[in-house]
N, C-alpha and C positions, 0 to 999 in steps of 0.2 A: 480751254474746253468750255470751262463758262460763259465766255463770251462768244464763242461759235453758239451755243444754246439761246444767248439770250435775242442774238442777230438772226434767228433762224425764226423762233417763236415772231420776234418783231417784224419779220417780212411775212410770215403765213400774214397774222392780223393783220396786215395793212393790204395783201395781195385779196383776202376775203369782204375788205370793205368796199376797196377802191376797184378790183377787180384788175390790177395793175399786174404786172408779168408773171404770170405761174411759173414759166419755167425758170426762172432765177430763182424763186422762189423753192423750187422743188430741186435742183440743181445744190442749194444751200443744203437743203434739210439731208440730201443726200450723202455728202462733205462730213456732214455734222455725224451721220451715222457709222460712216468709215471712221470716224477718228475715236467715236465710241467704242466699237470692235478694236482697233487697232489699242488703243490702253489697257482694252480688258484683257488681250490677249500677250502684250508686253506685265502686265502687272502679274497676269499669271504666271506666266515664263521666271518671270524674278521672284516667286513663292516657289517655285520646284526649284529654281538654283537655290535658295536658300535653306532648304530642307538638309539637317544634318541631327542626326541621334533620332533615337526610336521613338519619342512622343510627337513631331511632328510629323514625323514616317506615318504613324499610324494615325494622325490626323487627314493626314494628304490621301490615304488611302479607302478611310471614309470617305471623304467629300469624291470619290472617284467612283466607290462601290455606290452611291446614291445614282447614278446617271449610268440605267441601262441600255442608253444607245450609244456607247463606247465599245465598238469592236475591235477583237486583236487583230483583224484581217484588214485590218485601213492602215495598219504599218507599213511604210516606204523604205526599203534600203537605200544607204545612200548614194548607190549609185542612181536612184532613179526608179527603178524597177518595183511593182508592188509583189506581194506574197500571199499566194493563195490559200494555202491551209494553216490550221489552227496549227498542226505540227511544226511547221517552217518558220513561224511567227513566236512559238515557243523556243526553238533552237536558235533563232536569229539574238531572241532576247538574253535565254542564257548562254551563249558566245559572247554578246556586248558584254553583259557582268560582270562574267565569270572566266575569263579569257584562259586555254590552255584545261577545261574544264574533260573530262572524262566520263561516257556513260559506266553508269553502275551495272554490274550484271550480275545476279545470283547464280551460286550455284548449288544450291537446293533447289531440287524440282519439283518437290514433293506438298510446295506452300507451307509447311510447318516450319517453326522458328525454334532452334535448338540453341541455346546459346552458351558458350565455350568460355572457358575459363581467362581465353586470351581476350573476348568479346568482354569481359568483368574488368581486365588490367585496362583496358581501355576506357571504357567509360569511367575507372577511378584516377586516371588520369587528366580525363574533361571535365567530371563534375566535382569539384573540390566547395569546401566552404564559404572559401572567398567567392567563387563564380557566383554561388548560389546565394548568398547576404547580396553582395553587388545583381545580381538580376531583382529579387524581391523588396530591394531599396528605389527601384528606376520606376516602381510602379506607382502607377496616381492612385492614392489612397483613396479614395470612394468611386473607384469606377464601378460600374455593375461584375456582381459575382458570377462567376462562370454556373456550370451546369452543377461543382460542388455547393454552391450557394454561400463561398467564402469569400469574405470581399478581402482584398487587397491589403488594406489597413490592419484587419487583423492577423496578416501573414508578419508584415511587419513587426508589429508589437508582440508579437508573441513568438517570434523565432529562439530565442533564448529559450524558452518553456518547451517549444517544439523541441530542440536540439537534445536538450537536455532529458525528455522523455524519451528521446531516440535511443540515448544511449542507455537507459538505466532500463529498456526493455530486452529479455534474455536473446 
């Protein structure tokens, strides 16, 4: 790549003095730009395959939310075919993920949320101590604090004191 840059720069100079073949010249700098697109876009490719655990997840997802001319309607299935609605482009993507996935359907009609003694056995089955230490330990201690204005670091440090006022509250 260097030296495709630096044979490129050296034929513009010399095509500006001598007035010697533009289009070789131009033909060069052309070359030299396909292969800049093409690394940028292989380097990239090998940043998303190597994305594994939630700190780069949510790195890769920034640098994604920053670039508002990324539309979900420029996804291609692979046969070919593009997808017109935001819908279809939704459901293509959670089918790739989430394979054998099932819409959710209420059936409360009412919008209010009543929640059942079986709804409690459950979430005390999801959320245990261990889930919740290992979630609060993944976190980067001085990221910016949410909207409770607690940073990270002090979740950590202080879980023992949390835990243990939990319990000793009636």
């Amino acid at each position: 790549m260097d030296k495709m840059r630096k044979q490129c720069n050296k034929n513009i100079r010399r095509t500006s003095r001598n007035q010697i073949d533009w289009e070789t010249a131009r033909t060069l700098r052309r070359n030299y730009k396909k292969a800049i697109r093409q690394c940028k876009r292989e380097t990239w490719r090998r940043f998303c395959e190597s994305v594994n655990g939630p700190r780069p997840a949510s790195r890769l997802f920034k640098i994604l939310n920053k670039d508002q001319t990324i539309n979900l309607d420029s996804i291609q299935i692979p046969n070919g075919t593009g997808i017109s609605s935001i819908e279809e482009v939704l459901g293509y993507l959670l089918d790739t993920h989430f394979p054998g996935n099932t819409p959710y359907s209420t059936t409360n009609t009412n919008n209010t949320c009543q929640e059942s003694e079986e709804d409690w056995l459950v979430a005390d089955t999801i959320v245990t101590e261990e889930r919740v230490r290992w979630a609060i330990s993944n976190f980067a201690p001085y990221k910016s604090p949410g909207i409770d204005e607690i940073y990270p670091v002090l979740l950590q440090k202080g879980l023992d004191i949390i835990k243990y006022s939990e319990q000793a509250s009636p």
